[in-house]
Rosetta silent file (secondary structure, phi, psi, omega in degrees, C-alpha in Angstrom):
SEQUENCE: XXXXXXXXXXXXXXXXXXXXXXXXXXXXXXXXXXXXXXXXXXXXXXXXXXXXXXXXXXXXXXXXXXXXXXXXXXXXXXXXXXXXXXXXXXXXXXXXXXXXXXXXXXXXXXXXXXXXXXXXXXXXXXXXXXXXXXXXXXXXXXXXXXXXXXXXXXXXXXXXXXXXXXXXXXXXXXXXXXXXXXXXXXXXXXXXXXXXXXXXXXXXXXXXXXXXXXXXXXXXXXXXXXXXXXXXXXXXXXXXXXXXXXXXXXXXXXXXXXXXXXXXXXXXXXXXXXXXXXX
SCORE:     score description
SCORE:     0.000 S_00000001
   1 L     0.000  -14.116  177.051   61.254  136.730  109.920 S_00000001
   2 H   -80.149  -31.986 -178.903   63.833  134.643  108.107 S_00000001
   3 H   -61.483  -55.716  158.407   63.663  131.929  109.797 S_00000001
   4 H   -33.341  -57.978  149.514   60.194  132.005  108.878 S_00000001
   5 H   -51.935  -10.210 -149.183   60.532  132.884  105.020 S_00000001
   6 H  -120.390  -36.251  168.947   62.899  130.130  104.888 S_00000001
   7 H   -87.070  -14.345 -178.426   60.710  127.233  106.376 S_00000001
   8 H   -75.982  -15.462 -160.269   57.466  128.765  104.151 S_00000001
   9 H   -94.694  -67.982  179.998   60.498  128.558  101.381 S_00000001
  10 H   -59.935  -48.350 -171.187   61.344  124.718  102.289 S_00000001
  11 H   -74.765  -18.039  174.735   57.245  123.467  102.648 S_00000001
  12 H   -67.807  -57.696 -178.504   56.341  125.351   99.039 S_00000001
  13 H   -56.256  -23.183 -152.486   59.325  123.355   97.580 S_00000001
  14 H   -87.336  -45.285  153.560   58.750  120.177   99.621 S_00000001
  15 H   -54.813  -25.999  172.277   55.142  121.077   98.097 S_00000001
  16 H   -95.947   -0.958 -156.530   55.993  121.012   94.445 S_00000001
  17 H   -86.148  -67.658 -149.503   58.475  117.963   94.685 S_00000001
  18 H   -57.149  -26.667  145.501   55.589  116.074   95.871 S_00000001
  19 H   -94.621   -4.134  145.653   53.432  117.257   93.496 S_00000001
  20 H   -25.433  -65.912  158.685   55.528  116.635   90.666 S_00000001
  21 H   -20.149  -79.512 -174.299   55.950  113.276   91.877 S_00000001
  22 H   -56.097  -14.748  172.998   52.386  112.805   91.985 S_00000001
  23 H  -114.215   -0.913 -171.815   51.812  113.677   88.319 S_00000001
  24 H  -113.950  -22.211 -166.744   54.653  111.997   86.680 S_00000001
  25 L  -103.635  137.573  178.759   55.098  108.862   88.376 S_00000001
  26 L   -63.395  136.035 -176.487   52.278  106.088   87.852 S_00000001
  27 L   -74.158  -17.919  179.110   49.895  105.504   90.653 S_00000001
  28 L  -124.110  131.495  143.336   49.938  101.874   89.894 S_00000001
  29 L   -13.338  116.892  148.087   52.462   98.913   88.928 S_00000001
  30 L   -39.857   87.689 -172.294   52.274   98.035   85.369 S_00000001
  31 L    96.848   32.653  167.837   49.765   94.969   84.968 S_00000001
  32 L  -109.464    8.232  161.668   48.584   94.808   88.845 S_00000001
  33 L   -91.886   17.180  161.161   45.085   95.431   87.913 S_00000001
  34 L  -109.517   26.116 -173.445   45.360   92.600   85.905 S_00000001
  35 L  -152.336    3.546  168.487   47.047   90.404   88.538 S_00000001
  36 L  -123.751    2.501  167.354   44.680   91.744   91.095 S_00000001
  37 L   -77.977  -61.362 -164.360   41.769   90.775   88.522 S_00000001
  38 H   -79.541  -23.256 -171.712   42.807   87.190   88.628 S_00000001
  39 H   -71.871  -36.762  167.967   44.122   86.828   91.953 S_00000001
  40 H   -54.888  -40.650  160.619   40.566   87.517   93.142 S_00000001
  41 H     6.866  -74.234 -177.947   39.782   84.709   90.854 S_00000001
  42 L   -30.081  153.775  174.466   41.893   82.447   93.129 S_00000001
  43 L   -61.061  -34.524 -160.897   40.846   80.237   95.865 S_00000001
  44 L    54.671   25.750  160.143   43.311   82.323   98.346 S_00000001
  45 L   -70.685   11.761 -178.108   44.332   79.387   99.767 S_00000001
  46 L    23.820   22.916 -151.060   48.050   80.077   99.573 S_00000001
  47 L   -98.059  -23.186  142.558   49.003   76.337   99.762 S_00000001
  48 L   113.592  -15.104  154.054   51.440   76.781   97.444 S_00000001
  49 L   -25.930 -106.604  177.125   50.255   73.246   95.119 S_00000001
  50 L     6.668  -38.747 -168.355   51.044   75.891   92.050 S_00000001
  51 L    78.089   10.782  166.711   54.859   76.081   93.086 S_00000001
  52 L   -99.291  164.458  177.260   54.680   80.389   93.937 S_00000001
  53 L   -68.818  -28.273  177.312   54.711   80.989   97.801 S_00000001
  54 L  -164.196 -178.708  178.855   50.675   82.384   97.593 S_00000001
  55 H   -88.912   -2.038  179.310   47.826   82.824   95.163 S_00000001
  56 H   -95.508  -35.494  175.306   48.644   86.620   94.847 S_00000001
  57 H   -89.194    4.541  144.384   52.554   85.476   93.299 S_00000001
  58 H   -82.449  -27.888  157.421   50.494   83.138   90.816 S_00000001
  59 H   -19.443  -71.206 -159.795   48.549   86.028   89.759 S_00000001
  60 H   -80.125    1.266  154.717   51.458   87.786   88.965 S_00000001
  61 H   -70.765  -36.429 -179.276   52.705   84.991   87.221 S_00000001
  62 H   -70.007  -17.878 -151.422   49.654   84.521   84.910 S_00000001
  63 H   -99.408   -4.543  142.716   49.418   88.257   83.909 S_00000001
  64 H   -66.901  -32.328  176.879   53.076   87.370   82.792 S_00000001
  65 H   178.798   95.449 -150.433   52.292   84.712   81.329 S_00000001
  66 L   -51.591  -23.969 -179.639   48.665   83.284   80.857 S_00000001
  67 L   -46.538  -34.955  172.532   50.169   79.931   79.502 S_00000001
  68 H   -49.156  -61.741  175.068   51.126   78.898   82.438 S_00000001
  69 H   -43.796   21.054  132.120   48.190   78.030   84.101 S_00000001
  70 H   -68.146  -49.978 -135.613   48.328   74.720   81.653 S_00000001
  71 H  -101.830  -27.570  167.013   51.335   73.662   82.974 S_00000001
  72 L  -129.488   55.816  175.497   50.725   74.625   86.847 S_00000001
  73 L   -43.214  147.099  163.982   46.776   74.568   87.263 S_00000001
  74 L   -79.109  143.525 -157.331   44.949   75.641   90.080 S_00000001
  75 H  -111.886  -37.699 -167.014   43.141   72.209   90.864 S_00000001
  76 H   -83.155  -14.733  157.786   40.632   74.037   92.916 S_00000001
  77 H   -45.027  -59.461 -161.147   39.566   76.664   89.586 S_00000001
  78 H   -84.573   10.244  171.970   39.289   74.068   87.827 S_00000001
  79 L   -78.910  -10.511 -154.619   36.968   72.107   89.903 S_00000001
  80 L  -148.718   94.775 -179.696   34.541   75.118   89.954 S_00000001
  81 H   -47.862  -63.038 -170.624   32.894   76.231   86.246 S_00000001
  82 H   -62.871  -49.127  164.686   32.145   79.442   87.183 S_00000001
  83 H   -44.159  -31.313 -178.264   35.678   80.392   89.097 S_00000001
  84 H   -96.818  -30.928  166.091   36.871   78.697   85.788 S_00000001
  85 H   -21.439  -70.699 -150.980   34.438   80.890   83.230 S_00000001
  86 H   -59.316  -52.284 -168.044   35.897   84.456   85.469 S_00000001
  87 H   -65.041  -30.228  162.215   39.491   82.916   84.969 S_00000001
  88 H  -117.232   37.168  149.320   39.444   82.463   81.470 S_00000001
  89 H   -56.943  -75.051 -145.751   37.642   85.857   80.881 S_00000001
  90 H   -76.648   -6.418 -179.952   40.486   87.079   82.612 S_00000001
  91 L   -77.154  -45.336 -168.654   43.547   85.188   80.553 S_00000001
  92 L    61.303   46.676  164.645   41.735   85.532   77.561 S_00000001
  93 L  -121.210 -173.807  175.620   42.406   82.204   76.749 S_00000001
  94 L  -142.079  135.691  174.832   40.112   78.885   76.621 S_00000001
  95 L   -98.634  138.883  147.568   40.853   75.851   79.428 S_00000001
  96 L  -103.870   99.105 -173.979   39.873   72.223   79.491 S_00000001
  97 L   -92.502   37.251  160.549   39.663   70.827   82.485 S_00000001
  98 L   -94.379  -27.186 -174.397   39.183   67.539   81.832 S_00000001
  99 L   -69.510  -39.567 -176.810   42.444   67.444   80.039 S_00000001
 100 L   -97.582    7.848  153.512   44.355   69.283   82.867 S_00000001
 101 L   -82.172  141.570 -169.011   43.198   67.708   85.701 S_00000001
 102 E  -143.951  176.354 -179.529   45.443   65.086   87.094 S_00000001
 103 E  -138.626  123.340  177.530   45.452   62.729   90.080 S_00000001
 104 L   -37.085  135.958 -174.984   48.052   61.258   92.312 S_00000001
 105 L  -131.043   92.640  153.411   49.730   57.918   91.617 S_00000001
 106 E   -72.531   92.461 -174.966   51.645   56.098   94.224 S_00000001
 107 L  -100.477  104.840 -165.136   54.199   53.889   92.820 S_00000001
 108 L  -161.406  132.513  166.068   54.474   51.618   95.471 S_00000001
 109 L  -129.696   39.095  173.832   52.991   48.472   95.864 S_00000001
 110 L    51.493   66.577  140.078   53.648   47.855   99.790 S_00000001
 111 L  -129.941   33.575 -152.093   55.361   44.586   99.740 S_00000001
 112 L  -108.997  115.168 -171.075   58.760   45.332  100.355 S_00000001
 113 L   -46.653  114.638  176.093   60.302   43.255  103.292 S_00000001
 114 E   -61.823  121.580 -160.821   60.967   45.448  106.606 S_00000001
 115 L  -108.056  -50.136  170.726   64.940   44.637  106.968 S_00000001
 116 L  -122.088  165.589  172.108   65.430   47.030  110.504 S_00000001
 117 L  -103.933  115.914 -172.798   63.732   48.557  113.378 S_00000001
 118 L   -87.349  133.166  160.829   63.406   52.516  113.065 S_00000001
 119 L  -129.411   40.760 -147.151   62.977   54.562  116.377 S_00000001
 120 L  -117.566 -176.992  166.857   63.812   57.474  114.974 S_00000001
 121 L   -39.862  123.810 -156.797   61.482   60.669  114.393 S_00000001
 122 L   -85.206   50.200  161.775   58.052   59.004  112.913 S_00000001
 123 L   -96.881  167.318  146.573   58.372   60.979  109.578 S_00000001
 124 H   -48.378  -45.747  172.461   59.314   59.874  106.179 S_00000001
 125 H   -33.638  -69.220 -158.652   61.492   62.703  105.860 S_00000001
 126 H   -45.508  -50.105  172.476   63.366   61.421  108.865 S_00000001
 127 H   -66.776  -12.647  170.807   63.471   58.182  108.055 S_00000001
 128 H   -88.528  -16.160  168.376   64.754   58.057  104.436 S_00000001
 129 L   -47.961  -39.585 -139.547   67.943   59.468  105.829 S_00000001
 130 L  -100.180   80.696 -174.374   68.901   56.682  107.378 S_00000001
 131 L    54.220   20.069  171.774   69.952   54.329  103.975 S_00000001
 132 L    75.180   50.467  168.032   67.014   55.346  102.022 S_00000001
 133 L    73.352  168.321 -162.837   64.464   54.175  104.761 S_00000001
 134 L  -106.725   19.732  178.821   64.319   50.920  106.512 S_00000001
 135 E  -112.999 -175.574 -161.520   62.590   48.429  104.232 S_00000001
 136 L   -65.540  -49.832  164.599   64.219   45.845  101.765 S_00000001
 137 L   -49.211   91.081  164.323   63.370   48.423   98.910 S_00000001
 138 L   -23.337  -33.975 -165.855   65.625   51.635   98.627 S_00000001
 139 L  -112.070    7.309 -171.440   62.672   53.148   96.986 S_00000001
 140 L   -66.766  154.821  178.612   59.572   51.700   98.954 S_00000001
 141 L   -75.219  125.623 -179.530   56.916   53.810  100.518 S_00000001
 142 L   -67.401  -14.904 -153.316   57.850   54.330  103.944 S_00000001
 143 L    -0.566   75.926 -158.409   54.214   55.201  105.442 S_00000001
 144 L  -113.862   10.479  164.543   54.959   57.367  107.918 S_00000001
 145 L    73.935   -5.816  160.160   52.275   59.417  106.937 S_00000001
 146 L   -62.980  -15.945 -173.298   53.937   62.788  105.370 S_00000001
 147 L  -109.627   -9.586 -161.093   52.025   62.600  102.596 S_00000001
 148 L  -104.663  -17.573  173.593   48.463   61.577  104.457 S_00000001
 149 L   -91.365    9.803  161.474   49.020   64.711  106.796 S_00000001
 150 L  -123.265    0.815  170.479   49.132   67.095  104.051 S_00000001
 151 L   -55.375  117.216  157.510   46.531   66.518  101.942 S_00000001
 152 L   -62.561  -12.224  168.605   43.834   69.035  102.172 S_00000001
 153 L  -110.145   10.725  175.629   41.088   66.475  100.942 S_00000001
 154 L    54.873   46.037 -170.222   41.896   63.687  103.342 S_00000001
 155 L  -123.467   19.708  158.885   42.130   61.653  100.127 S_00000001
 156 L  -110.978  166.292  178.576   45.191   59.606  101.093 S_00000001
 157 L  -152.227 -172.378  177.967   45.492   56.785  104.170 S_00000001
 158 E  -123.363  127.778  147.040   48.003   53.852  104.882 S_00000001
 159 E   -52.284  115.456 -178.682   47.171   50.465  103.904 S_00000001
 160 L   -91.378    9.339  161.489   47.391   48.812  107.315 S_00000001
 161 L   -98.801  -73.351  167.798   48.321   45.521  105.737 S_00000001
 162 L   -82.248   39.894  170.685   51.072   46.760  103.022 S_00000001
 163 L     0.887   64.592 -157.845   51.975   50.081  104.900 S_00000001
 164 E  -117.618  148.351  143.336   51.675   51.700  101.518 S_00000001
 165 E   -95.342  122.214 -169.088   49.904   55.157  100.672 S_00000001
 166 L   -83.673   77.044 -166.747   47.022   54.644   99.300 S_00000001
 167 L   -74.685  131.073  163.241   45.088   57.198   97.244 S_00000001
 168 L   -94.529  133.477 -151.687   41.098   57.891   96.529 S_00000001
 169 L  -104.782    1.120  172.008   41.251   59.121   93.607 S_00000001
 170 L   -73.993  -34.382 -178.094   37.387   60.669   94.034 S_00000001
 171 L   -76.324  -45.144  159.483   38.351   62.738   96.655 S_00000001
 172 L   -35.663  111.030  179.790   42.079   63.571   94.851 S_00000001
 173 L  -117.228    6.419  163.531   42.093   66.700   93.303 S_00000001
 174 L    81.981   49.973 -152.931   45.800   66.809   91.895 S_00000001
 175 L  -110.252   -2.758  178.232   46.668   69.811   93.431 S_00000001
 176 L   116.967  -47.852 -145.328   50.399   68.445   93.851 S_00000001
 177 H   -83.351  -17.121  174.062   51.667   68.820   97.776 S_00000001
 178 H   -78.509  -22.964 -124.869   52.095   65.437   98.208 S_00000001
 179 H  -100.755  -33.332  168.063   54.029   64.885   95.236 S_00000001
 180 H   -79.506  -40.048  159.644   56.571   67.291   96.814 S_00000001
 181 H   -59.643  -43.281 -177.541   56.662   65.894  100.319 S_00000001
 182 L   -44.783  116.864 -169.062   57.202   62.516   99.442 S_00000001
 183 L  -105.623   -3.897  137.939   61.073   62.066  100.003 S_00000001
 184 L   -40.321  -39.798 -160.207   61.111   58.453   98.155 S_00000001
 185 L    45.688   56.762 -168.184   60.079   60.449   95.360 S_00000001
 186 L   -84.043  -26.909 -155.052   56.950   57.698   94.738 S_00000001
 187 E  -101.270  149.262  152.305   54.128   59.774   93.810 S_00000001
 188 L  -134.215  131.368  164.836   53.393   61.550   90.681 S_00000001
 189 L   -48.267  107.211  178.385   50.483   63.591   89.078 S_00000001
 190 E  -118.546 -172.759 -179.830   49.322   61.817   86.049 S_00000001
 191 E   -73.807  141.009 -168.627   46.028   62.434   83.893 S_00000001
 192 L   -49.540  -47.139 -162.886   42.295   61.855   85.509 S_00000001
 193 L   -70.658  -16.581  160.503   42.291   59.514   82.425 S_00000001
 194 L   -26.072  114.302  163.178   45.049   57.350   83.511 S_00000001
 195 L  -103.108  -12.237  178.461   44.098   53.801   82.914 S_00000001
 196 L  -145.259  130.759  169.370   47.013   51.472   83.954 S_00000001
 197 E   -78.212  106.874 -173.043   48.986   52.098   86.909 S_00000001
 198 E   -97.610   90.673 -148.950   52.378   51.169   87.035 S_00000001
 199 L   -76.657   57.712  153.534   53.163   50.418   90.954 S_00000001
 200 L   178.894  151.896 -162.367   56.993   50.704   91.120 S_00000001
 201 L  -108.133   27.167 -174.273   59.706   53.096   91.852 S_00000001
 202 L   -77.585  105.683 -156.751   63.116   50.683   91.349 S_00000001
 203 L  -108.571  -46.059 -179.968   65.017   53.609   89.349 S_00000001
 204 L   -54.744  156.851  171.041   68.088   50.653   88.791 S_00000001
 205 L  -108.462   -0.825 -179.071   68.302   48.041   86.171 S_00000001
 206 L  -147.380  164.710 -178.101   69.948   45.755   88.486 S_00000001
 207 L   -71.232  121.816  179.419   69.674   45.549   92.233 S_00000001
 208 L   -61.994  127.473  171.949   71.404   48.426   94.515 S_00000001
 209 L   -54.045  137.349 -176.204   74.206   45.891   96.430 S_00000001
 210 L    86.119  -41.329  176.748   72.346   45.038  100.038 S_00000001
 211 L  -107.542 -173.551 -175.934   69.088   46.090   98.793 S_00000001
 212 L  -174.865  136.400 -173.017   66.427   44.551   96.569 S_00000001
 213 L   -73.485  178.640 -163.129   62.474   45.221   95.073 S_00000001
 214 L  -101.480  149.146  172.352   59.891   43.412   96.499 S_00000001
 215 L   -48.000    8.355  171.653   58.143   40.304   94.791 S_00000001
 216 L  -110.144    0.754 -175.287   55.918   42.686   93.196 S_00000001
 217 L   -56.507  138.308  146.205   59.060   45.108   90.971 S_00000001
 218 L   -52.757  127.767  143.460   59.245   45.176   87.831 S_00000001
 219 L   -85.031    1.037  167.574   61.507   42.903   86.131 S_00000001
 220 L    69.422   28.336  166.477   61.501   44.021   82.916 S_00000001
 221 L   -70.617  -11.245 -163.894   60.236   41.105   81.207 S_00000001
 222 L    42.817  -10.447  147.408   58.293   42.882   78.547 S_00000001
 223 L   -19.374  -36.264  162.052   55.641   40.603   78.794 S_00000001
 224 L   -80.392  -41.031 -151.909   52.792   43.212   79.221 S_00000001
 225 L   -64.760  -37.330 -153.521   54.789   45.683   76.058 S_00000001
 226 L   -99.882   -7.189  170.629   54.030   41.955   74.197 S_00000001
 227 L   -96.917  -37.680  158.665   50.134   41.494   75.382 S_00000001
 228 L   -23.383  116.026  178.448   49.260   44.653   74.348 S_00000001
 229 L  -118.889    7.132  162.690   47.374   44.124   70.798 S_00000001
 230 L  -143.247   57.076  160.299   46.730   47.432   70.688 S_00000001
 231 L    66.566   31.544  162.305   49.992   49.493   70.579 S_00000001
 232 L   -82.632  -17.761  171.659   49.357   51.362   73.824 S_00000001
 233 E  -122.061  144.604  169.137   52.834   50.493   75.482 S_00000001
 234 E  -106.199  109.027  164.501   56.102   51.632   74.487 S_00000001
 235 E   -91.865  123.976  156.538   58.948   49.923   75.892 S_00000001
 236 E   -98.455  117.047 -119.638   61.546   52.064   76.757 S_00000001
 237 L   -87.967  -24.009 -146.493   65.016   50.757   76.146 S_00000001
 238 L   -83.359  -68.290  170.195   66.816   53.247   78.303 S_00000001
 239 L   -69.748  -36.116  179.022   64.943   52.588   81.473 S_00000001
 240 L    71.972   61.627 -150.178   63.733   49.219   80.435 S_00000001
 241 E  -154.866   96.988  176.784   60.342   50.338   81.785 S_00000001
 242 E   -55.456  128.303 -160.090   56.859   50.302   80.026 S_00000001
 243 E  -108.631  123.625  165.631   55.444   53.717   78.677 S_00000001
 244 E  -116.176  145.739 -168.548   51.576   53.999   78.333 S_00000001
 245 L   -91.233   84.951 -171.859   49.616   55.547   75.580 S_00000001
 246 L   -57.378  -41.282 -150.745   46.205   56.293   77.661 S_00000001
 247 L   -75.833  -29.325 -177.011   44.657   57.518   74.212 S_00000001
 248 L  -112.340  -12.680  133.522   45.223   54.378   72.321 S_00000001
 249 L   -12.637  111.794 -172.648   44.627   52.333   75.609 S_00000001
 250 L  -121.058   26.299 -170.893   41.053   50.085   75.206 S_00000001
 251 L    45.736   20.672  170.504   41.540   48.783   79.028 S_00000001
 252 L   -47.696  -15.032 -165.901   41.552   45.083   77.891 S_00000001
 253 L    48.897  -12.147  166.165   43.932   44.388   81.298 S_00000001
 254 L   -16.638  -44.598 -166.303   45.616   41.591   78.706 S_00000001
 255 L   -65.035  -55.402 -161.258   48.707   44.022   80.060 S_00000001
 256 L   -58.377  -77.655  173.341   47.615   43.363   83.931 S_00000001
 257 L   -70.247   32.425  144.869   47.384   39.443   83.599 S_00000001
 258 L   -94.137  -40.248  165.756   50.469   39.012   81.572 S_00000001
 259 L   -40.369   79.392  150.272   52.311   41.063   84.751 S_00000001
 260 L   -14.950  -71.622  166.820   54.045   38.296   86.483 S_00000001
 261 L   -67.576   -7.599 -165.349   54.999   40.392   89.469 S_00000001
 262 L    64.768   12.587  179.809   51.810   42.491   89.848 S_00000001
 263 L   -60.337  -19.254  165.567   53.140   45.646   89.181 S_00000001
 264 E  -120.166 -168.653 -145.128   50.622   46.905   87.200 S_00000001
 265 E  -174.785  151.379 -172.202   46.733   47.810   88.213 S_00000001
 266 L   -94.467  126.761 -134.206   43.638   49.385   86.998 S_00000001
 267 L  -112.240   12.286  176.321   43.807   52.505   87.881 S_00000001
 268 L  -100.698   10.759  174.973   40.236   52.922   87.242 S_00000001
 269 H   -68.514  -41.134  160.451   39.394   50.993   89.541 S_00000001
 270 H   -78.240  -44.022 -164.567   38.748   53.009   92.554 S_00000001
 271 H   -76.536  -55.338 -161.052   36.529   55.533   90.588 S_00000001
 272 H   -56.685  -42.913  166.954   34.266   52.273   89.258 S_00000001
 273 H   -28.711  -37.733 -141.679   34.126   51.417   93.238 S_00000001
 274 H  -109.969  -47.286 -172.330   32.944   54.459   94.272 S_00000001
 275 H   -79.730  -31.700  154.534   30.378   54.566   91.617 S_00000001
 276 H   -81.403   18.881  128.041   28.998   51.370   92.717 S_00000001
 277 H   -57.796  -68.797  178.820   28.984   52.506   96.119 S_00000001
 278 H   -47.630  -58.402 -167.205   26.956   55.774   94.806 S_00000001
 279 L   -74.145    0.000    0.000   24.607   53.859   92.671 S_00000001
């Protein structure tokens, strides 16, 4: 019989532990029904555009801090009014998404002289090892296609004349992944409203010894900062590299044809195509 009294003795306590347990400790994480509010929100595409590892660790980033979502939109929310309504219900904030939508910019303008022949693994990655890629440019787009095999909208290709990446920017929804693959570090997200392009990556004020930009670089003539009549570029002294003011921008191109080298481009250009395609 003791043996008996003694295990009815262990399962009463083993019983009271548990329901202690059970009345003192919270059944839920602090803030997950408010990170399991928004994450339904989400696309649940996990792609990872956002910079967290899934749409369930941006959740739990917003319900930390709703601000964020300016600074690392979901591209696909904000493409979708109602998905964007429910989201800022659940923030308790109010989004614009014309302002926070952005689009990829390749600054590269594919003319950069092929100097050796690579036979090495056909990535960029691979190939930028090797002296910063195999064209005349240190910083030229290699197009090798890392950036056209991750897009989820199919909205980049290779120019098969300047073996450039190209974007359509109707199809571009800014969500980011190329901008991380790229191992040139060419592309960037700027604003839908971007009006002048600036096509080059030459990070030097003088030529890296051996290498050299392509007849299309910047040179740092100031010649567009000096066509400009209406104060939309800033030349900056540091870089020696024109800064544009899209807001005070009136798209004269004065800036374009004053470009000696062709480095800059309308970047509006593709969306007027496309609409004269549509139409």
């Amino acid at each position: 019989m003791i043996p008996i009294g003694a295990l009815i003795g262990i399962g009463l306590a083993c019983g009271l532990i548990i329901y202690f347990v059970y009345i003192k400790v919270p059944q839920k994480v602090k803030g997950l029904e408010k990170t399991e509010e928004i994450n339904a929100i989400l696309p649940g595409m996990n792609c990872g555009a956002c910079g967290r590892p899934g749409c369930f660790a941006f959740a739990q980033a917003l319900t930390a801090d709703p601000d964020l979502i300016t600074k690392t939109p979901c591209t696909t929310v904000l493409q979708d009014p109602e998905k964007l309504e429910q989201l800022e219900k659940a923030l308790g904030i109010t989004l614009d998404a014309s302002a926070m939508l952005k689009k990829a910019l390749v600054h590269c303008n594919g003319n950069s002289e092929i100097i050796c022949d690579y036979s090495g693994v056909d990535t960029c990655k691979a190939a930028a090892q090797l002296l910063s890629g195999y064209k005349k440019c240190p910083y030229a787009c290699l197009g090798l296609n890392d950036c056209v095999e991750i897009c989820p909208e199919n909205a980049i290709s290779i120019d098969p004349e300047k073996n450039v990446a190209m974007v359509d920017t109707e199809k571009c929804t800014g969500c980011g992944l190329c901008v991380t693959e790229c191992p040139q570090n060419l592309i960037e997200l700027v604003p839908a409203g971007t009006k002048i392009a600036f096509l080059c990556n030459y990070k030097q004020l003088r030529n890296v010894p051996g290498r050299e930009k392509c007849d299309f670089g910047c040179i740092h003539c100031r010649k567009c900062f000096k066509a400009c009549e209406d104060e939309a570029i800033e030349w900056n002294k540091e870089t020696a590299l024109p800064e544009f003011n899209q807001e005070k921008c009136t798209l004269c191109l004065k800036c374009i044809e004053a470009c000696e080298p062709n480095t800059l481009a309308d970047f509006t250009k593709a969306k007027k195509e496309a609409e004269v395609v549509t139409a």
